[in-house]
PDB file as gemmi writes it, atoms N, CA and C in Angstrom:
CRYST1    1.000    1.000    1.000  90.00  90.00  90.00 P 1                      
ATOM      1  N   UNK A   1     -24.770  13.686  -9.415  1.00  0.00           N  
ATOM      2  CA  UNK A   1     -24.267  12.345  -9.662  1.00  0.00           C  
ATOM      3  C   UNK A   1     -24.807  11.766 -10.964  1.00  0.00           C  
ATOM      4  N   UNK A   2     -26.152  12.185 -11.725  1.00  0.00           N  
ATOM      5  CA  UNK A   2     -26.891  11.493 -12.281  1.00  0.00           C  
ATOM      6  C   UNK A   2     -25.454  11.652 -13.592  1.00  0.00           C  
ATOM      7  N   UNK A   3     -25.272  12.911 -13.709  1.00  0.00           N  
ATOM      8  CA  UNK A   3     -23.910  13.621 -14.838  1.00  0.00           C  
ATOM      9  C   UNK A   3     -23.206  12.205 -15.217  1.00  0.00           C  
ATOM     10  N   UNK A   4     -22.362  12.023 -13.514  1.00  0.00           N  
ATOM     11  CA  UNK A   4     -21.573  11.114 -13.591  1.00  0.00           C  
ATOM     12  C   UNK A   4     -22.061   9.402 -14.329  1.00  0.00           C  
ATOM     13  N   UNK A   5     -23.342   9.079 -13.765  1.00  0.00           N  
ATOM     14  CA  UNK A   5     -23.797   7.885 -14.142  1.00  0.00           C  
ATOM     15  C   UNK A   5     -24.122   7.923 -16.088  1.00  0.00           C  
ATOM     16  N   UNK A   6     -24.563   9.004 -16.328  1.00  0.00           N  
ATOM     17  CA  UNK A   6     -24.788   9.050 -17.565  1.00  0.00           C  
ATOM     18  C   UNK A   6     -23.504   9.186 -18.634  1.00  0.00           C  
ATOM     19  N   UNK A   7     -22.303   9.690 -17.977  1.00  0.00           N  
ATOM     20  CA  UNK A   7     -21.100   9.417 -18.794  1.00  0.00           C  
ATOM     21  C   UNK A   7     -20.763   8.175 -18.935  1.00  0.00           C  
ATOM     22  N   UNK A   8     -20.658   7.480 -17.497  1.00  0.00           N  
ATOM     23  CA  UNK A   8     -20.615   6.322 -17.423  1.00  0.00           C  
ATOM     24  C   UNK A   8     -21.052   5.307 -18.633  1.00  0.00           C  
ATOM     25  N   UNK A   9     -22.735   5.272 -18.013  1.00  0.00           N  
ATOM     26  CA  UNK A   9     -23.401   4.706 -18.920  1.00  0.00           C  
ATOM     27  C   UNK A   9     -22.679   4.689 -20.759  1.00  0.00           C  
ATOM     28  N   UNK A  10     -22.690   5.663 -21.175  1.00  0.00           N  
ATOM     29  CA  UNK A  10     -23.090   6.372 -22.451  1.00  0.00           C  
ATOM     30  C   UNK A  10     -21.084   5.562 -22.950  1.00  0.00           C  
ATOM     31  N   UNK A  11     -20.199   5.446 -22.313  1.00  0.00           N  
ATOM     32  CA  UNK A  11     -18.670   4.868 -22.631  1.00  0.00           C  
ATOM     33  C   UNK A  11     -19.127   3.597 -23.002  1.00  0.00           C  
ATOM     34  N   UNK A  12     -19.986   2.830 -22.104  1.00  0.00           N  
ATOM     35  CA  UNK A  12     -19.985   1.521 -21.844  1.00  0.00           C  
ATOM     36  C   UNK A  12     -21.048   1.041 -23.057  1.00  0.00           C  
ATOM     37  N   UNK A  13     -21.807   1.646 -23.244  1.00  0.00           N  
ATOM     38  CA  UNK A  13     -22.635   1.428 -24.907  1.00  0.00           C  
ATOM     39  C   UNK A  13     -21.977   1.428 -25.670  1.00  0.00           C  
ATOM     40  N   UNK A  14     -20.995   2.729 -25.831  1.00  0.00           N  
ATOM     41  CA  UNK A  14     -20.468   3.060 -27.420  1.00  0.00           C  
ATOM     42  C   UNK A  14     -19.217   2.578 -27.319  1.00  0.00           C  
ATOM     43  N   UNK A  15     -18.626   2.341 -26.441  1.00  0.00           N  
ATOM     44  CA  UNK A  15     -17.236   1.717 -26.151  1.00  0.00           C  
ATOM     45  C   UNK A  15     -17.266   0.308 -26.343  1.00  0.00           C  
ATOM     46  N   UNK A  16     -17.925  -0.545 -25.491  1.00  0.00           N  
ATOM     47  CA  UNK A  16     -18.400  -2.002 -24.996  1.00  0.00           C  
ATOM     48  C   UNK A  16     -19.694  -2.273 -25.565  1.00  0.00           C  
ATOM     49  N   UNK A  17     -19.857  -1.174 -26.288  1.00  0.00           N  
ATOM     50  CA  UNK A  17     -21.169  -1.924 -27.234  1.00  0.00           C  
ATOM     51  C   UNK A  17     -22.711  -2.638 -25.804  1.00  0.00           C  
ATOM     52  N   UNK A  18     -22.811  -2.248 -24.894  1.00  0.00           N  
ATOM     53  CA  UNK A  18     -23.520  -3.005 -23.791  1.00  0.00           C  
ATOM     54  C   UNK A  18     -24.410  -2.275 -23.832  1.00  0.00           C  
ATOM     55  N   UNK A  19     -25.968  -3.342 -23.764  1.00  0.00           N  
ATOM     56  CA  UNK A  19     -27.514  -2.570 -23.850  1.00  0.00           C  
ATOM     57  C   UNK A  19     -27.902  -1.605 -22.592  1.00  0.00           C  
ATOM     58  N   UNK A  20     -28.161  -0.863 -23.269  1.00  0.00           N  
ATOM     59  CA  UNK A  20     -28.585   0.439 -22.113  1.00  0.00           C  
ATOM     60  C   UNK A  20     -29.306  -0.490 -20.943  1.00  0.00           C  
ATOM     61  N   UNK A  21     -30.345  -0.976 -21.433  1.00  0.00           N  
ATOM     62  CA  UNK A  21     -31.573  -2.137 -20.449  1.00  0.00           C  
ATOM     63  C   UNK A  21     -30.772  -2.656 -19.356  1.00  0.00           C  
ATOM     64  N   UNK A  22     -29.207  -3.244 -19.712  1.00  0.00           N  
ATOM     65  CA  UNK A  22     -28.505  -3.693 -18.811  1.00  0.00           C  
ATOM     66  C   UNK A  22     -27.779  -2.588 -17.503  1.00  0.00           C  
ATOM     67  N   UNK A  23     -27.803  -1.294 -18.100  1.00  0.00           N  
ATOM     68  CA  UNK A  23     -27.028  -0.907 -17.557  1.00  0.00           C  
ATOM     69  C   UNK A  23     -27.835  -0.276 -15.754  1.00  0.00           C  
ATOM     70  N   UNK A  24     -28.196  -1.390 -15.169  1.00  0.00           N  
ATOM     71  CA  UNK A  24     -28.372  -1.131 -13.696  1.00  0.00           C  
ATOM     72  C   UNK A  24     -27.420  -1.127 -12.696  1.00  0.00           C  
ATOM     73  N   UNK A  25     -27.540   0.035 -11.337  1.00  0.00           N  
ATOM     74  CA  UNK A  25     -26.766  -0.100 -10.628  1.00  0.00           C  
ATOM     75  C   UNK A  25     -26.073  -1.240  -9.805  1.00  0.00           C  
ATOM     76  N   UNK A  26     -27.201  -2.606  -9.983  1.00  0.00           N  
ATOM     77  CA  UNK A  26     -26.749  -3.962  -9.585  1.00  0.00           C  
ATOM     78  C   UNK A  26     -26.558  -4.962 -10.415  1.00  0.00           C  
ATOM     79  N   UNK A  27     -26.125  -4.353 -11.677  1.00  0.00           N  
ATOM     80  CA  UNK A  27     -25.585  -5.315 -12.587  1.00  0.00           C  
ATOM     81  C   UNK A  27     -24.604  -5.771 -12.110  1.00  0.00           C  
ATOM     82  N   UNK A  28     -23.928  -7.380 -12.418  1.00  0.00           N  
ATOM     83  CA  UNK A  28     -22.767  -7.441 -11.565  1.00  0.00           C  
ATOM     84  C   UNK A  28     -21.559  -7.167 -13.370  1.00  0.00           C  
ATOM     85  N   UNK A  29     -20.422  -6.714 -12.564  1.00  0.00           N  
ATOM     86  CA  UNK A  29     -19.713  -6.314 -13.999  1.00  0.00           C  
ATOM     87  C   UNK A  29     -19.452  -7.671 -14.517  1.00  0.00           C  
ATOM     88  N   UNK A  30     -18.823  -8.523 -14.163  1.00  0.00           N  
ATOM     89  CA  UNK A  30     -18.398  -9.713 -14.683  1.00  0.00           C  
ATOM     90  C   UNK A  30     -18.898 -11.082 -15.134  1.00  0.00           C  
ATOM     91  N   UNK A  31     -20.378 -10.705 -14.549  1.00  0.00           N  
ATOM     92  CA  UNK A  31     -21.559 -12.180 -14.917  1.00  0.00           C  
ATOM     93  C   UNK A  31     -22.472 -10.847 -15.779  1.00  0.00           C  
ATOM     94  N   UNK A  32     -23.384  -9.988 -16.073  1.00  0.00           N  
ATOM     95  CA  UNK A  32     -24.299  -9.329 -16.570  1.00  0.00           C  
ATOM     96  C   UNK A  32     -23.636  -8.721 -17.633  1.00  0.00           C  
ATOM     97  N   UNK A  33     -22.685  -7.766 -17.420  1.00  0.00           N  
ATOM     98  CA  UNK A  33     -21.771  -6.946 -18.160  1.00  0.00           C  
ATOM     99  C   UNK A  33     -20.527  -7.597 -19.122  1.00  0.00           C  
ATOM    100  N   UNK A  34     -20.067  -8.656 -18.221  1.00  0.00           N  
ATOM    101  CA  UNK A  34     -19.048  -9.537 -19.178  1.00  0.00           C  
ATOM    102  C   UNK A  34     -17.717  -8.730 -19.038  1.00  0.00           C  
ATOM    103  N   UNK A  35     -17.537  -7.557 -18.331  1.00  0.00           N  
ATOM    104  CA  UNK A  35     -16.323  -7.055 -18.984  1.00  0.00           C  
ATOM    105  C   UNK A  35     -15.051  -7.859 -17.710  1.00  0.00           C  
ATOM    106  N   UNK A  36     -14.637  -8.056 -18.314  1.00  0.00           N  
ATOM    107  CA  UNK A  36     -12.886  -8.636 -17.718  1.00  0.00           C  
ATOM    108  C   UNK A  36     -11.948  -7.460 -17.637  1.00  0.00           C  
ATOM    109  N   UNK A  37     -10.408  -7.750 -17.000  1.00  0.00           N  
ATOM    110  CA  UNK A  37      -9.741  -7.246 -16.810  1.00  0.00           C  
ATOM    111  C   UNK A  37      -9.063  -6.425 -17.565  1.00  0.00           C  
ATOM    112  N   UNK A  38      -9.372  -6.946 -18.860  1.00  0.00           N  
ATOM    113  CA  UNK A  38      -8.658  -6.053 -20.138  1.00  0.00           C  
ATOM    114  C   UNK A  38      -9.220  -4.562 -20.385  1.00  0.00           C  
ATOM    115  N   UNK A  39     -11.224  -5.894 -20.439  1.00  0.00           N  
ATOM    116  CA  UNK A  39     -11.881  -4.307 -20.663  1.00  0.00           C  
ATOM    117  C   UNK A  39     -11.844  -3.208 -19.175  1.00  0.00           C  
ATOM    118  N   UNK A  40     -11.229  -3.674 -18.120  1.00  0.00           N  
ATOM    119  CA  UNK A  40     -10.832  -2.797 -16.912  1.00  0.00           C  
ATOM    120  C   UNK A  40     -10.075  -1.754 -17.193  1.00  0.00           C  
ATOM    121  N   UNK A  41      -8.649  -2.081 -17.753  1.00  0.00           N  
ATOM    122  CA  UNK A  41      -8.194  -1.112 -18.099  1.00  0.00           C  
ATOM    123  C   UNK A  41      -8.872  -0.447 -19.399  1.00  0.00           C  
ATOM    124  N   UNK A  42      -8.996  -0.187 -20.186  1.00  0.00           N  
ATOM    125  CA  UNK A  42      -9.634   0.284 -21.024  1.00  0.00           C  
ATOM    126  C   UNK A  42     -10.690   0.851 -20.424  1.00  0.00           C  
ATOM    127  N   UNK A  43     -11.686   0.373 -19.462  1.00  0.00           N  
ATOM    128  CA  UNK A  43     -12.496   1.520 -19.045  1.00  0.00           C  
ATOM    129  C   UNK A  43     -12.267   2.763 -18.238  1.00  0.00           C  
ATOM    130  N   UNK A  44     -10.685   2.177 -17.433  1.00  0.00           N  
ATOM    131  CA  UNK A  44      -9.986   3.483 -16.308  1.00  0.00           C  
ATOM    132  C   UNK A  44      -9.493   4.225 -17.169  1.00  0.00           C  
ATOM    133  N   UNK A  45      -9.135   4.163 -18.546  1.00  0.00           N  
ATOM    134  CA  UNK A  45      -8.647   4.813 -19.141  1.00  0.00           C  
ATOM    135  C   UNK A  45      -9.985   5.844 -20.158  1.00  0.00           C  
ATOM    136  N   UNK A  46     -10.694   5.369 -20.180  1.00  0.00           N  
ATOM    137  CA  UNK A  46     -11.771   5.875 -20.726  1.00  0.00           C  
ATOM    138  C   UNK A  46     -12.475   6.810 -20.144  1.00  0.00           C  
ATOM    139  N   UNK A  47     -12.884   6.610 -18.683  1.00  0.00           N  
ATOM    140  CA  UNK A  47     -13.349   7.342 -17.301  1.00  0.00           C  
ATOM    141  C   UNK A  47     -12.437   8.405 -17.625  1.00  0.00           C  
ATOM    142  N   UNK A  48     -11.235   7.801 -17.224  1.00  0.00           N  
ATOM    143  CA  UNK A  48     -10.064   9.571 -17.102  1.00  0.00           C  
ATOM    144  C   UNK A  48     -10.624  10.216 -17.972  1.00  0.00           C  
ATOM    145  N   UNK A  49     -10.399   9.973 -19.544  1.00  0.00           N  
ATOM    146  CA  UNK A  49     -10.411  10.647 -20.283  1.00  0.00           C  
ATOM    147  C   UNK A  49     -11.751  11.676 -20.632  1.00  0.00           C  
ATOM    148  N   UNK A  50     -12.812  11.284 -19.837  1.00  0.00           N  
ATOM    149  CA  UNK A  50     -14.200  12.204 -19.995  1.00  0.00           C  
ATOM    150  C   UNK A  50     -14.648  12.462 -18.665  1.00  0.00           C  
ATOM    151  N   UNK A  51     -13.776  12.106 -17.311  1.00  0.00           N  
ATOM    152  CA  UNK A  51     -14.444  12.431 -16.462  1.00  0.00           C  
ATOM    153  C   UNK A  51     -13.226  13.572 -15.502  1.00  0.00           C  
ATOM    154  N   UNK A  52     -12.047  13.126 -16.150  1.00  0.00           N  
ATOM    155  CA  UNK A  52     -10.941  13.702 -15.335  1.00  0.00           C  
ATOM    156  C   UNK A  52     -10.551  13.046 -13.947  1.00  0.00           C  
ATOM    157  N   UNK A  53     -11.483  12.145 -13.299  1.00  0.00           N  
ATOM    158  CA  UNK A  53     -11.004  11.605 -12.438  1.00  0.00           C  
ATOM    159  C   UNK A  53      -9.742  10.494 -12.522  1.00  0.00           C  
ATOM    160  N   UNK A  54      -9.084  10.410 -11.755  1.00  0.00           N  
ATOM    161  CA  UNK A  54      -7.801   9.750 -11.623  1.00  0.00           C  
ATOM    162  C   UNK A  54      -7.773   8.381 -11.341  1.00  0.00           C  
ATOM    163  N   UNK A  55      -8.601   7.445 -12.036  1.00  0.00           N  
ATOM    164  CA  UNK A  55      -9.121   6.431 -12.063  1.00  0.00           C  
ATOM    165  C   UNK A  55      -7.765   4.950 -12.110  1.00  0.00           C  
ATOM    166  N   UNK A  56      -8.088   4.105 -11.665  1.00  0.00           N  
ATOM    167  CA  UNK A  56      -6.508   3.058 -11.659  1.00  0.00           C  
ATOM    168  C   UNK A  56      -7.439   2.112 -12.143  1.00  0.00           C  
ATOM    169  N   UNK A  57      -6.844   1.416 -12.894  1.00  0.00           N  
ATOM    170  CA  UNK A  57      -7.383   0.207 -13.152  1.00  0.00           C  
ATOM    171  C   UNK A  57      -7.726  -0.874 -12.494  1.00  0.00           C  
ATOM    172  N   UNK A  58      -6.273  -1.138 -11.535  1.00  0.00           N  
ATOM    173  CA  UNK A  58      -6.413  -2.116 -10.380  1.00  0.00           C  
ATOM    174  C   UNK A  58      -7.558  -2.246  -9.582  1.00  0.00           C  
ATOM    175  N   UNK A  59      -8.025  -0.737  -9.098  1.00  0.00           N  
ATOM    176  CA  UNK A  59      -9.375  -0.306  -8.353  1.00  0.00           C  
ATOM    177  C   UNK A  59     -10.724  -1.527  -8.811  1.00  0.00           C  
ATOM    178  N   UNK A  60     -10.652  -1.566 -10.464  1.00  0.00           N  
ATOM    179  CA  UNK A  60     -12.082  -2.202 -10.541  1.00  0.00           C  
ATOM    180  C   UNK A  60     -11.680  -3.832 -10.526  1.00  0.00           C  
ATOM    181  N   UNK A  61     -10.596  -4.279 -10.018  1.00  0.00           N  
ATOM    182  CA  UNK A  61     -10.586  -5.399  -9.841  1.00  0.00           C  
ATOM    183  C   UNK A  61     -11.522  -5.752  -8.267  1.00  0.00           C  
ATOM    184  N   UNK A  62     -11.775  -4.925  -7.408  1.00  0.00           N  
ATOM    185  CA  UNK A  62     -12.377  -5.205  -6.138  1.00  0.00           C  
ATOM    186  C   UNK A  62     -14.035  -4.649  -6.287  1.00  0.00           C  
ATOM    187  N   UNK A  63     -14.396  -4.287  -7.309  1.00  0.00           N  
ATOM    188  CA  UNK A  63     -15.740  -3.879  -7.596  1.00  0.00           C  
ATOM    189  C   UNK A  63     -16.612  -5.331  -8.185  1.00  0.00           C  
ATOM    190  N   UNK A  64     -17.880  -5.050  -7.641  1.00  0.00           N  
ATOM    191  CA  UNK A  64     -18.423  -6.543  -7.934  1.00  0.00           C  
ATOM    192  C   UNK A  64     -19.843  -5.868  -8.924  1.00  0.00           C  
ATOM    193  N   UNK A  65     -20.022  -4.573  -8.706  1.00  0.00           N  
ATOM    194  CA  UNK A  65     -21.276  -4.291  -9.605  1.00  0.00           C  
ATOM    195  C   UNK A  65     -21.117  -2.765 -10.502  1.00  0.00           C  
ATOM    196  N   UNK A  66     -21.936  -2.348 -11.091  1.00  0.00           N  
ATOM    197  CA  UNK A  66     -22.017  -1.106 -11.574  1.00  0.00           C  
ATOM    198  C   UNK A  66     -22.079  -0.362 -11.060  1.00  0.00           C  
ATOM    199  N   UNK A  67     -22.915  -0.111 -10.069  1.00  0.00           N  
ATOM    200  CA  UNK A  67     -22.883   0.745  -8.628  1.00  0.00           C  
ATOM    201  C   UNK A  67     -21.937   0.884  -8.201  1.00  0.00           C  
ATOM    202  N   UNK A  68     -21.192   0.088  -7.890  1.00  0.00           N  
ATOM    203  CA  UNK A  68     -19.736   0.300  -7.286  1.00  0.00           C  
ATOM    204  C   UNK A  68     -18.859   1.008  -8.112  1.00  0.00           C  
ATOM    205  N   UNK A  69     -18.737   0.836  -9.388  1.00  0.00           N  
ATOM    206  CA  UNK A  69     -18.314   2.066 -10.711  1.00  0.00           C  
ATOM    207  C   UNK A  69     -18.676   3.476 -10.430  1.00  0.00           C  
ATOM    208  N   UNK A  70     -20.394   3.695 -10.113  1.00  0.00           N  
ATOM    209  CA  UNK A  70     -20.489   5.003 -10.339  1.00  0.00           C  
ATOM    210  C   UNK A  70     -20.194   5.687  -9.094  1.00  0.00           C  
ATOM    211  N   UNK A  71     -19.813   4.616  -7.827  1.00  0.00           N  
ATOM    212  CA  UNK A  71     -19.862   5.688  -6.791  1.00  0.00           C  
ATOM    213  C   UNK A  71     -18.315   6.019  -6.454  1.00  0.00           C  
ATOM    214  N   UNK A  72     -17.389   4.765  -7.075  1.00  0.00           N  
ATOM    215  CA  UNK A  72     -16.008   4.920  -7.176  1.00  0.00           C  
ATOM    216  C   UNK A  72     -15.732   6.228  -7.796  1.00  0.00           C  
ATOM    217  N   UNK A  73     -16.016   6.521  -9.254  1.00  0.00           N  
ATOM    218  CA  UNK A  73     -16.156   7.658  -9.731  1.00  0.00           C  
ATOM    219  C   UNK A  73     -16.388   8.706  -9.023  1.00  0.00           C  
ATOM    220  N   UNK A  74     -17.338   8.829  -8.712  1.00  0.00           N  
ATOM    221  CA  UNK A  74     -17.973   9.396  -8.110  1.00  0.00           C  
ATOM    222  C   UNK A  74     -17.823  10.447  -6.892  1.00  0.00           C  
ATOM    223  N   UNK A  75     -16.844   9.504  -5.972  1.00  0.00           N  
ATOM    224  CA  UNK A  75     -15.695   9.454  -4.807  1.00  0.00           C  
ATOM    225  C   UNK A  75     -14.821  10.216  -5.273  1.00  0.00           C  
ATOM    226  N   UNK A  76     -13.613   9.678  -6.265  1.00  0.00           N  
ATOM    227  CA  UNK A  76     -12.689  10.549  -6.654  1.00  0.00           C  
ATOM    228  C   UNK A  76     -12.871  11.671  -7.597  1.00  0.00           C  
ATOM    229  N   UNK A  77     -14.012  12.254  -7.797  1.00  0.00           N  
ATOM    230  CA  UNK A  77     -14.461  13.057  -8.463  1.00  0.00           C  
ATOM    231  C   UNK A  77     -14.574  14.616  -7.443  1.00  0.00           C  
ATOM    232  N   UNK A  78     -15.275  13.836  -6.151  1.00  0.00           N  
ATOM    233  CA  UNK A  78     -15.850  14.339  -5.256  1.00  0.00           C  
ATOM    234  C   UNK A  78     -13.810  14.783  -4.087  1.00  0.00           C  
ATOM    235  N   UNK A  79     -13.326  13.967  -4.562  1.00  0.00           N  
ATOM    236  CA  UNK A  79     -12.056  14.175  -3.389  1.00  0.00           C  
ATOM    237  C   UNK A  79     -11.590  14.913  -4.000  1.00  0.00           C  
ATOM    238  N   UNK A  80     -11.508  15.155  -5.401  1.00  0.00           N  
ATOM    239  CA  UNK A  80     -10.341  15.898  -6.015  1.00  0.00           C  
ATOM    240  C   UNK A  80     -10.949  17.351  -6.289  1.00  0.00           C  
ATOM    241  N   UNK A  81     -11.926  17.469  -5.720  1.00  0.00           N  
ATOM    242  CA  UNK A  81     -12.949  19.049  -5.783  1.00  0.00           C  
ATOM    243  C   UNK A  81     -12.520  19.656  -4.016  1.00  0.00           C  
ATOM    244  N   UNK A  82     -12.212  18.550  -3.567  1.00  0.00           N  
ATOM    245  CA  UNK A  82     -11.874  19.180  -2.152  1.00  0.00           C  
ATOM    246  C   UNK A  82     -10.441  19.754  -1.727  1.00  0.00           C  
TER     247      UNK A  82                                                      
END                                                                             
């Protein structure tokens, strides 16, 4: 999983420009992180593109923290190996 968190991580710096320091599993995305709906899509699209998972955008509208990112990931990473 750590794989997964560190791709994660590593989009959201160089993509979203966001301090590593911030990047905890209980950051909340929308008060700590700042990112909105725009940067939503843009991050499902970003995920796909380095993680291969089949990521929707809509999905991170019901996510309230970072944690919830890496284990979403995480999930469909894990379903689509099965």
């Amino acid at each position: 999983m750590n794989t997964v968190i560190d791709k994660i991580n590593a989009i959201l710096i160089e993509e979203f420009e966001l301090a590593p320091e911030d990047l905890r599993p209980d950051a909340s995305i929308r008060d700590t992180l700042e990112l909105d709906s725009l940067d939503a899509v843009d991050l499902a699209v970003l995920l796909q593109d380095h993680t291969g998972a089949n990521v929707e955008a809509s999905a991170f509208m019901s996510l309230e923290t970072l944690g919830d990112i890496y284990q979403m990931v995480t999930d469909l990473l894990d379903s689509e190996t099965e």
